[in-house]
Structure formats: C-alpha cells, structure tokens
N, C-alpha and C positions, 0 to 999 in steps of 0.2 A: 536822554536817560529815561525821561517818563516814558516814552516810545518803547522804549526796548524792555523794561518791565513791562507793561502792557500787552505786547507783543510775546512776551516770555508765561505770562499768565494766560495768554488765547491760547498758544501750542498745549502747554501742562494740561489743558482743560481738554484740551481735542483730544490728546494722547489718552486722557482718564475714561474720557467718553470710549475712544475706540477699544481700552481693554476692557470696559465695562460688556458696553454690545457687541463683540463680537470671540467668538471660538477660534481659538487658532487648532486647526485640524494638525493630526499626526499624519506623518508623510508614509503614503500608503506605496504597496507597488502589486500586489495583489487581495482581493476580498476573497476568506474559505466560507463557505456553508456549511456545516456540520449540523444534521439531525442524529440525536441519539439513536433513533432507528429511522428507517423512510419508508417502514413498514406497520401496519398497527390495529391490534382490532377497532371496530367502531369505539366512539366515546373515549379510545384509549390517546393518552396524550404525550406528545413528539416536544421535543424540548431540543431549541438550537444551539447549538454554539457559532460566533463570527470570529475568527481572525483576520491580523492582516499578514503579510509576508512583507518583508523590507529589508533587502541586502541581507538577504538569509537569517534572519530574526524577527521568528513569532509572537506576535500579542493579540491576546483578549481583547477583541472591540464589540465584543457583542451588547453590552450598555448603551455605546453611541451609535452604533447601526442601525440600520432602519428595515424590517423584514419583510417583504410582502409574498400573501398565498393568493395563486391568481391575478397576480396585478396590482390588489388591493393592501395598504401598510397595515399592521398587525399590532397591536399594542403588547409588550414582553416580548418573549423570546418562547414562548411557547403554543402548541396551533389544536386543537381537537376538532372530530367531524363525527357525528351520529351516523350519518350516511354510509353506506359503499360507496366507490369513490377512488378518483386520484388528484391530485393537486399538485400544480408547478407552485415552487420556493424558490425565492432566490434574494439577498440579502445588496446593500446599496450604501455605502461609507463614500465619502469624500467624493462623491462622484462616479465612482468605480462600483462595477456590477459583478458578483458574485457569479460562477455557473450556477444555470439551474438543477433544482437537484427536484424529483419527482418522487411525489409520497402516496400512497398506497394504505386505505381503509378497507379492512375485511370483515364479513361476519363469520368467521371460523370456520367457512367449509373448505375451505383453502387448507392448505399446504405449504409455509414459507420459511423460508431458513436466512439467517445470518450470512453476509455478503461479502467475500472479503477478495484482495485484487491480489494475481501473481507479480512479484517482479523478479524476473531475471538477469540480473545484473551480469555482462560479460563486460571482466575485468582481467588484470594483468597484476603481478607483482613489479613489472619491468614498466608496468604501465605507465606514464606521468600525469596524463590528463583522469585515469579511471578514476582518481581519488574525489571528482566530482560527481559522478553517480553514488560513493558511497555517503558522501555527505548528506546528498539529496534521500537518502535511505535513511539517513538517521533525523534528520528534519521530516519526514514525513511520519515517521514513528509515531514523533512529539504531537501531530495532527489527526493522528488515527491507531485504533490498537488492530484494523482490520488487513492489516497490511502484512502480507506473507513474503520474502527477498530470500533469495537464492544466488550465491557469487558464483560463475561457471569462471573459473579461471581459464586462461587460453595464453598464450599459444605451444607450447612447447616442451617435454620435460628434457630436453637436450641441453644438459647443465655448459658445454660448451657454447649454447647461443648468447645472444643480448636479450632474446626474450625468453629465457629461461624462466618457467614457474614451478615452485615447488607443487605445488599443486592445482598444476594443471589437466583439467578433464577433456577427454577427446569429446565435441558436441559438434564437432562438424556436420554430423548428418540434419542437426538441427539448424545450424546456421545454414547450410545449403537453404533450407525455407525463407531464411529471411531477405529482407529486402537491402539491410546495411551493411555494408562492408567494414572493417576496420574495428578498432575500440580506443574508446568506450562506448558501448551501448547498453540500453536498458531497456526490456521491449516487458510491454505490461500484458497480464491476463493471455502470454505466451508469442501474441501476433501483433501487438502492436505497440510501435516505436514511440517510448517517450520522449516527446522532443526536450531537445536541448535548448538550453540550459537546464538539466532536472531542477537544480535547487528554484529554479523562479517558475516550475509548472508542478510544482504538485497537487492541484485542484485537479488536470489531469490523473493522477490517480485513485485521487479523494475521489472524482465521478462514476469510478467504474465499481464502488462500493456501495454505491447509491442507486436507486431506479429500479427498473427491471429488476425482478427477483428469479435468481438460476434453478427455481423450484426443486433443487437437490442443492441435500447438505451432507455431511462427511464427519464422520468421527473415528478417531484412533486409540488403538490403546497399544500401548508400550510395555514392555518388559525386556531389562538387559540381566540374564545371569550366567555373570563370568564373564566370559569370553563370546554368547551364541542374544541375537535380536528376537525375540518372538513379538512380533505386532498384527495385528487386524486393523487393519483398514474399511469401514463401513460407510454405507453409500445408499440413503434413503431419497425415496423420488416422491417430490411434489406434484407430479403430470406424469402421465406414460411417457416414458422414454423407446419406448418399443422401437426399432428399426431406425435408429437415430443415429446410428453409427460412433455414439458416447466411448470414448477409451478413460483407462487409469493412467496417474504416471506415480508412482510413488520415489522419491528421493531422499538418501541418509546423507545430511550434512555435518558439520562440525566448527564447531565454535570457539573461539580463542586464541585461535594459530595466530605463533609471535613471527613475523618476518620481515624483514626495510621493506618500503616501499616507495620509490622511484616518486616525485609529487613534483608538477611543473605550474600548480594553482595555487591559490591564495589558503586555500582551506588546509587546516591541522598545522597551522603557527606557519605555511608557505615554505617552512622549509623544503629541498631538492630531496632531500634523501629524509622519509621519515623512520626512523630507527624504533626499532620492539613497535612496528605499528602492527594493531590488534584486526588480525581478520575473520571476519562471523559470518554464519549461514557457508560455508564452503562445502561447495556440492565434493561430495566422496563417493558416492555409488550411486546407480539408480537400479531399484529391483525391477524395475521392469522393460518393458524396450523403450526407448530415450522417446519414442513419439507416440508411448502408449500400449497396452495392452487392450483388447478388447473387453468390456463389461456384458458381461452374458447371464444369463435368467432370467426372472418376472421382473419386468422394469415399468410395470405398472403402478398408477398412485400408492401410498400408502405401503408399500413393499420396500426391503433392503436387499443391498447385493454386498458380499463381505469378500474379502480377498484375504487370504492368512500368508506369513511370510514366517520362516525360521531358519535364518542365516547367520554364518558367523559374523562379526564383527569385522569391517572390512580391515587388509591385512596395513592401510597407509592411515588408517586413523592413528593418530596421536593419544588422545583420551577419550575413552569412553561415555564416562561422565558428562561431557560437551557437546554431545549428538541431538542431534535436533532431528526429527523425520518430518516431511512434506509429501502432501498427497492431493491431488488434485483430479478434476475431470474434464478433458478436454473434450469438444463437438467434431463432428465431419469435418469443417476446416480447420482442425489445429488450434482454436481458441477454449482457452480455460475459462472453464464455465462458474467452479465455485473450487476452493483452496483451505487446507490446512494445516496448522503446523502442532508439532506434537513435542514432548521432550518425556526422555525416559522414567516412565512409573508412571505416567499419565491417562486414567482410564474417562477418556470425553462421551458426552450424552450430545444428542443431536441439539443442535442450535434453532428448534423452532421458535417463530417469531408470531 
C-alpha cells in the first residue's frame, strides 16, 4: 500500500512538472502570412497577421508564431526599414513554414498600387462537388479583403438537360485556353489553376496579393438610373506599359440569386440537395470581348487610360440593386495583372501605396 501511494505521488508529480514545462500546441494544417501591406515607403511600418488553417477553420496565431525577415526572428508582429529595399517574410508555428511573402521599401519615386488576385470560379448549379470552391471563396474572404471571385456558371441553359443552369454563361472561348477539363475549377489571376483542395490552399491565393507590384491600378465609378449602367473604368500606370499588349475585361455580376444546389461534400450542413442556396458574384455580362479589349493611348508612368460604358441593364438580371461590376487587366499571355470590383454608386480613387 506504501508502494502504491508513493508511486501515486511520483506520477502526480511527473504529470504537474509536464504541464508545468511544457505548451501543448494547437493542431495546425496550414501557416498564413498576412502583411497589411508588402509594400511601403521607407521608415513606414508593415504590421503581420499569422493564422492557421485546420479542417477549414481559421485562427489568429500571430501571438505564438514566430516571424522571421531574411532568416532572422523578429520580436512582435511588426518590421520597419529606413532603406530601399526588399525583404523575404515568412512566419514558423508548430513547425510548419508559412509562404514567403516579399516586401518592398520605397522612397516615393515609384508608383504602387494596392494588389488584389482574380478568381474565377467555374461552377454549376447541377454541380455536386462545385460547392467546394465556393466554400474556399468564402474562407478566403475571412483571410483577405484583396480578393475579387467571379461564378462563370457552365454548362447549359437547356432546361431539358441534368446540367441545366439557370445561369449559365457561354465562356467557352475562355476555357478553350485552359488547361482543365471538367468542374469544378478555380483558376486564379485568370491562368492559373488553384489546386485542389481550394479550402486547404489558400495561401495559394493570399501569394499572388503579395510580392511583385502590377504597377497599375484601377478605379470605377458606378451609376445605375433606372433601367441604363453608366461606369468608367480607369487605369493608371506605374511603368510604361507602351507596346505591352495590356487588354481590359470589364464584367456585370449579380448577387443574391436564390437556387438548389446539387452538394456531394461535407460543406453547407452536407446536405445533397441545398435548397434557397445563395449564389454571389454571378457573372451576367461582360462589356467587353471575353479575352479583352485592347488598352490604347499614353501608357506611360504617371498617365491614365479610361474606358466609359453606357448600357442598359442586362435583360437576365433579377435586381438591380445586387450588381457588382469587375474590371481587371490582363498581360500578352492572358494573365490578370491587377483587379477590381465595384458596386453601384461607388465613385473609387486609385489605391496608391
């Protein structure tokens, strides 16, 4: 009996010791980096955020992370540099390495604009598995306000088929470019394929907001009266763009459309059939040709190029009120260089940085 109290008192002691000294970590499955900006004048200071990702549920672990610029670990969550300059980040929890994200110190003779990634969501109402990119849409949202999503519904308005979509957009000429067959797909900044599983890669998208600056930015202004759009679309340049081969794509979406949708995954309660499910960004027109109109004039630093539109209200929109417009600028090969989205009455100022 002595024995076994004794024995009883060593464990008790072990076990107090072990919660004493040691952290039991939160079970991670991805590390985010988040700078409020990754661009910055001298002196001026970059402030992190760190999540993790876990079975599709984000938290704040920027307290216990550990942040290093260049190699080196950084005391807080925030980084200044007198210099010109660039510096790799990248953040380090439970083992697990963040992407690096590259930062960018200027002395104001530059030109930099606010960063934000396309995604093109080609989705179905018939779809079962699409319900997974929209998830990954709305989890990334929570990660970044930089993030512009466009639904291109597909395949069919043939209400006699199984892939009937109420709103479905003909984009064939655009998927002829790509490289993936089928859906669901999600291809980001126009040409490149988010891999699958979205919901456990979106640092994949969070990257392509960060880095490299598209040295043109984009602002819109909106007006709906009545029934007719009047928008401008503007497009100021960090660099000469001269002989670049830059096109526009402007796009009218809409927001709120009630429809089932067909769900074969675990996400939106897993139900098969999700009923009054809410679909956003649904592409409804695009004013210009699906792979761009040309951008022509001074596309020299410091200049803008404006594009005016004055269209009716397309005739399959539901409300008006719900329209969302997207405008972006693709390069010679089909990639979106920099992206915005707009809502009606909205008169925006360029995003210098």
């Amino acid at each position: 009996m002595k024995r076994f109290i004794l024995l009883f008192a060593f464990i008790s002691a072990l076990l107090s010791s072990c919660s004493s000294d040691y952290t039991i970590l939160k079970s991670v499955g991805s590390v985010i980096l988040k700078p409020d900006s990754s661009v910055k004048l001298i002196d001026g200071t970059i402030t992190f955020t760190v999540s993790s990702v876990t079975n599709n549920e984000s938290e704040d672990i920027t307290q216990e992370a550990v942040i290093y610029i260049d190699g080196e670990p950084i005391t807080g969550n925030t980084f200044s540099s007198g210099t010109v300059g660039t510096f790799e980040a990248k953040a380090i929890y439970a083992g697990l390495e963040s992407d690096p994200v590259v930062l960018t110190f200027h002395d104001g003779s530059e030109i930099n604009f606010e960063k934000r990634v396309l995604i093109e969501d080609y989705t179905g109402t018939w779809c079962g598995y699409c319900p997974r990119v929209a998830h990954a849409i709305e989890l990334l949202k929570e990660e970044t306000d930089n993030a512009v999503a466009v639904a291109i519904h597909r395949p069919t308005s043939n209400e006699a088929s199984l892939n009937y979509d109420p709103y479905n957009y003909d984009a064939s000429e655009l998927e002829a470019l790509l490289s993936t067959v089928g859906y669901p797909k999600g291809y980001l900044n126009r040409m490149t394929l988010w891999q699958s599983p979205e919901p456990n890669n979106l640092s994949q998208a969070i990257g392509l907001t960060q880095g490299l600056n598209p040295k043109l930015g984009i602002a819109i202004t909106s007006v709906i009266e009545e029934t007719t759009i009047n928008l401008d679309v503007n497009v100021k340049f960090g660099k000469d763009f001269t002989g670049s081969g830059i096109k526009l794509v402007v796009y009218v979406l809409e927001n709120g459309l009630i429809y089932d949708q067909v769900n074969y995954t675990s996400y939106y309660g897993g139900d098969h059939i999700v009923h009054g499910f809410e679909h956003n960004h649904v592409l409804r027109e695009c004013l210009t040709p699906l792979l761009g109109e040309a951008v022509t004039g001074d596309m020299t630093i410091a200049n803008t190029f404006t594009k005016s539109f004055n269209i009716p209200v397309p005739a399959n929109v539901e409300n008006a009120a719900n329209l969302e417009f997207v405008a972006f600028i693709t390069d010679a090969d089909g990639n979106a260089l920099n992206v915005r989205s707009n809502y009606p009455g909205e008169d925006q100022v360029f995003e210098e940085l």
